[in-house]
C-alpha positions in Angstrom: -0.2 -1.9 -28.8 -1.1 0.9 -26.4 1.2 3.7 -25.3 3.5 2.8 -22.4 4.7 5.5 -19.7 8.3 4.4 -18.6 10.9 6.0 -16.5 14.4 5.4 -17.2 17.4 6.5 -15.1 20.9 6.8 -14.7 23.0 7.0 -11.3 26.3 8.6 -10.9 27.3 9.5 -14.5 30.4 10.8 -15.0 33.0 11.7 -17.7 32.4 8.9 -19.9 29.1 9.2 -22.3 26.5 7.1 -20.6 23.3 6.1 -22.8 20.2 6.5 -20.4 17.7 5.7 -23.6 17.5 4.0 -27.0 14.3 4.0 -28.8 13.4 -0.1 -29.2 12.6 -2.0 -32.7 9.6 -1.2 -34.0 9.1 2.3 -32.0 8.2 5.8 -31.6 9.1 7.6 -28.4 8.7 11.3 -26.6 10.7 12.1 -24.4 8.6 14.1 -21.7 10.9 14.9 -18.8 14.8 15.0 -18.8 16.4 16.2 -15.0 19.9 15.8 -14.1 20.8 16.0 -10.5 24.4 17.2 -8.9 25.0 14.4 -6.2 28.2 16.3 -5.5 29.0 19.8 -3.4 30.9 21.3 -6.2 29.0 22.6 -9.4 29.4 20.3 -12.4 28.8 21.0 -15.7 26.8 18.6 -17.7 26.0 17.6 -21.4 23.0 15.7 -23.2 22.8 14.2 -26.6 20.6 13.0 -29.4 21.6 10.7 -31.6 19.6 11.8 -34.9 20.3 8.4 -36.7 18.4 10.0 -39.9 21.1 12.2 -40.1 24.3 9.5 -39.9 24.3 6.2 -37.6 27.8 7.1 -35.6 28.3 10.9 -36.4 24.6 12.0 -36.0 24.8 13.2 -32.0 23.3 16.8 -31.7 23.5 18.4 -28.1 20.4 19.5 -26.6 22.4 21.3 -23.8 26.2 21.4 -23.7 28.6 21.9 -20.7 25.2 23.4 -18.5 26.1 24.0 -15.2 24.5 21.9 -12.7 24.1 23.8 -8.9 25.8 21.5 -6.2 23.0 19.2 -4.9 21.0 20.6 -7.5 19.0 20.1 -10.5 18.8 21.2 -14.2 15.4 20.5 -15.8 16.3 19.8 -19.8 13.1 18.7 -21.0 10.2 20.2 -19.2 7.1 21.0 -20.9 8.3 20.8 -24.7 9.0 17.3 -26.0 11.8 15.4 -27.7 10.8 12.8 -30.4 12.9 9.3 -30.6 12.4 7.3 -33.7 13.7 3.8 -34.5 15.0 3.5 -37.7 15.5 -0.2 -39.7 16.9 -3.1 -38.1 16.2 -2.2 -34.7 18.3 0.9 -34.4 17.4 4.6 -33.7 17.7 7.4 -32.2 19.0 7.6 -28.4 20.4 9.8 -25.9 23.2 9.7 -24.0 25.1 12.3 -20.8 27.8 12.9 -19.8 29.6 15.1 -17.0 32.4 17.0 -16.3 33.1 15.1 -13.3 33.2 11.1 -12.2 30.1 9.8 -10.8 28.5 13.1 -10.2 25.0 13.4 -11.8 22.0 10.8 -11.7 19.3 10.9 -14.1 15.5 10.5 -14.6 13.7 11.0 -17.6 9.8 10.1 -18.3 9.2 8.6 -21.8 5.9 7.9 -23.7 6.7 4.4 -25.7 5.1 2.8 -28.7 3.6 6.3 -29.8 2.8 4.5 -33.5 -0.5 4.8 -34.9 
């Protein structure tokens, strides 16, 4: 199958972990662009995980960028230019990520991801 661009988003993520991506059965993914936007007028700080499901299924969530600061109406680029690589792993499970705020529905999300990257 050929490689598929996709965007996924997120709207008004808040204090509770929200999942904005989980790698599919059967695929390889890169993450190419990750931006998190204030929809508030008070700064928010803001987190993003990996879940590295090599390392351990439930305890395997690494931060790429913990408690950031995010600009009122602003936004934080976490993934421009380098990449992030999402594997699934047997049974249809795999690595995702997931974001979460510091306050209620205060940050929406876009993220750019190449699918099906498999030779």
């Amino acid at each position: 199958m050929a490689n598929e661009f996709r965007n996924r988003t997120l709207t008004g993520v808040g204090t509770s972990a929200a999942t904005l991506y989980a790698t599919p059965d059967g695929k390889t993914s890169i993450v190419l662009e990750l931006d998190l936007a204030n929809t508030t007028s008070n700064v928010v700080e803001a987190s993003v995980e990996l879940l590295d499901y090599s390392v351990h299924p439930s305890t395997g969530w690494r931060y790429i960028v913990k408690n950031a600061p995010v600009p009122a109406g602003g936004t934080l680029q976490v993934v421009a230019g380098q990449k992030i690589v999402l594997e699934e792993r047997s049974g249809g499970t795999g690595d995702a990520i997931r974001i979460t705020s510091s306050a209620a529905t205060s940050i929406d999300v876009v993220a750019a991801v190449l699918e099906d990257v498999n030779p």
